[in-house]
N, C-alpha and C positions, 0 to 999 in steps of 0.2 A: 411542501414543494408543489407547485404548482402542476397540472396533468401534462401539459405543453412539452416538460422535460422528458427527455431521455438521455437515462443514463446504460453505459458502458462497459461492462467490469473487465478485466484483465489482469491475472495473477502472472506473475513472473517473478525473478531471483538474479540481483547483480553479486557480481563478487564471482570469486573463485574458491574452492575447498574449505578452510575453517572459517573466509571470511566472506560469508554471504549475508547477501543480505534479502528477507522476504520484501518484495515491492504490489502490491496494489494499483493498479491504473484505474483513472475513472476517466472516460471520457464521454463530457456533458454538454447535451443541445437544448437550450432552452429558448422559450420565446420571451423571455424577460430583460427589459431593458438595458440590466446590467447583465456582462456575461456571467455567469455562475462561478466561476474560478475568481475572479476578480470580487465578487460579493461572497465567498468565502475568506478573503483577509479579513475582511469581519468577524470571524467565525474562528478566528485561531490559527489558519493557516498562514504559510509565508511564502512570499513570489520566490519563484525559481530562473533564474536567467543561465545558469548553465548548468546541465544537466551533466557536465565530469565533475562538478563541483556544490554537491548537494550538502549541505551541511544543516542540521535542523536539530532544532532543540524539541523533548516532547510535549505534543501538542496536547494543552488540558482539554477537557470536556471531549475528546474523542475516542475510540476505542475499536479496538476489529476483536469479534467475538466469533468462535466456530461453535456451532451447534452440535449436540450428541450427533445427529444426523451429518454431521458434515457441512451446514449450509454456514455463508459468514453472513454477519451482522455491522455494520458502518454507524457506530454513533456515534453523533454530533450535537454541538448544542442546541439541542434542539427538541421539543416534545416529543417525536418520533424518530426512529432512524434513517440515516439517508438510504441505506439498504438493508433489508428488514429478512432476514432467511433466504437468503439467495445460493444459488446451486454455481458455484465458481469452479471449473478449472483449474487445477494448481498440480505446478513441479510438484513430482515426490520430495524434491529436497527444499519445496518452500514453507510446507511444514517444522520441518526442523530448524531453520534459516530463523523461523518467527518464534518457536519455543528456546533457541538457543538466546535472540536477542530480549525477547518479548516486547518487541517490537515490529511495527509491520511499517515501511518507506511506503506512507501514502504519495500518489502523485493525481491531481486531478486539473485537466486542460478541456478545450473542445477544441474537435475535429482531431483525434489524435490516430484515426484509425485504426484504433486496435486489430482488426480484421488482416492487416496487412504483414502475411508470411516472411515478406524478406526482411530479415534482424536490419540491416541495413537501412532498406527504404524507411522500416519504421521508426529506427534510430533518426535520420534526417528528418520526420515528422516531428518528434518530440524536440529535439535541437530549435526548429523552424518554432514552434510554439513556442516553448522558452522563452527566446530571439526575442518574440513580438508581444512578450508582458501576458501570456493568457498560460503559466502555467504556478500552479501553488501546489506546496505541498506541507508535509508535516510526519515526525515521528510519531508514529500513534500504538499506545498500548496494545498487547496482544496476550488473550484470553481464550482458554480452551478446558472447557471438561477435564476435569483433574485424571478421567477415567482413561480418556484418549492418550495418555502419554505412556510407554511403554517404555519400562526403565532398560532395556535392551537398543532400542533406538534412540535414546536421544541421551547422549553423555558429555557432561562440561569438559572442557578442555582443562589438562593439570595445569596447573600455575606452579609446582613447583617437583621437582625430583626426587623421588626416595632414596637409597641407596642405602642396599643390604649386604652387611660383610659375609 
C-alpha cells in the first residue's frame, strides 16, 4: 500500500442480544487514482449500496486476527497485512459478537468519519457513501488465541431442549 494512504479503524457491533454482529470499519484516504474501496472489488470484497441490507458471503483470502496482546490484524491478499498489530477500540461485546460468529462484518469506504459521536450523523455518512458506490465489504474470518477464550464467557446458544422427568 502505498505511504499516501491513510487508513481508519473503527470497531463496533449491529444487532441486538443473541444476534449481533462484530463490524470493522476502515475508513480510507488515498492518493491513488482509483479510490481504495473501489480497487478492493478486486481483492474479494463486494459493493455495498444499502447498508440495512448487507448480505455477504465469506470473503477468501481475508482474515481479522487479535493478538495475545489484544492488537488486530486485517489480511488480505496480499504479501502483507492491510493492518498489521494495531491497538483497536472494541465493545465488550464485539469480542463475543466475533467468537460467537467467527466472523467479523468488514466495511471499508472513504470519508466515513469515523470520529463522528452522533450514531445518527454517522449512520447518514455511511448511507451517503453506500449511495454514491464507494462502500465494499465482506464476511471475513475471525481468529483469536485459543488462550483468550474463557469458557465462562462465551457460550453457544442451545439448539435444542432437554427435559428431565
Amino acid at each position: 500500500m502505498s505511504v499516501d494512504a491513510r487508513l481508519h479503524v473503527r470497531a463496533t457491533v449491529r444487532g441486538s442480544g443473541d444476534n449481533r454482529i462484530a463490524v470493522l470499519l476502515v475508513d480510507c484516504r488515498t492518493a491513488l487514482p482509483l479510490p481504495l474501496p473501489a480497487a478492493l472489488t478486486g481483492k474479494g470484497l463486494t459493493l455495498i449500496s444499502d447498508v440495512d441490507r448487507v448480505v455477504l458471503p465469506v470473503t477468501r483470502g481475508w482474515a481479522v486476527e487479535v493478538s495475545a496482546g489484544g492488537e488486530l490484524t486485517l489480511r488480505w491478499p496480499h504479501r502483507t497485512p492491510l493492518l498489521d498489530h494495531v491497538a483497536v477500540e472494541r465493545p465488550g461485546v464485539w469480542a463475543w459478537a466475533a467468537r460467537r460468529r467467527r466472523t467479523v462484518l468488514l466495511l471499508v469506504g472513504a470519508h466515513l468519519d469515523l470520529n463522528e459521536p452522533d450514531p445518527v450523523r454517522h449512520r447518514e455518512l455511511l448511507v451517503g457513501v453506500a449511495a454514491a458506490g464507494a462502500l465494499v465489504g465482506g464476511a471475513v474470518p475471525y481468529a483469536e488465541p485459543a488462550a483468550r477464550v474463557d469458557a465462562h464467557e462465551y457460550r453457544p446458544a442451545l439448539r435444542h431442549t432437554v427435559l428431565r422427568g
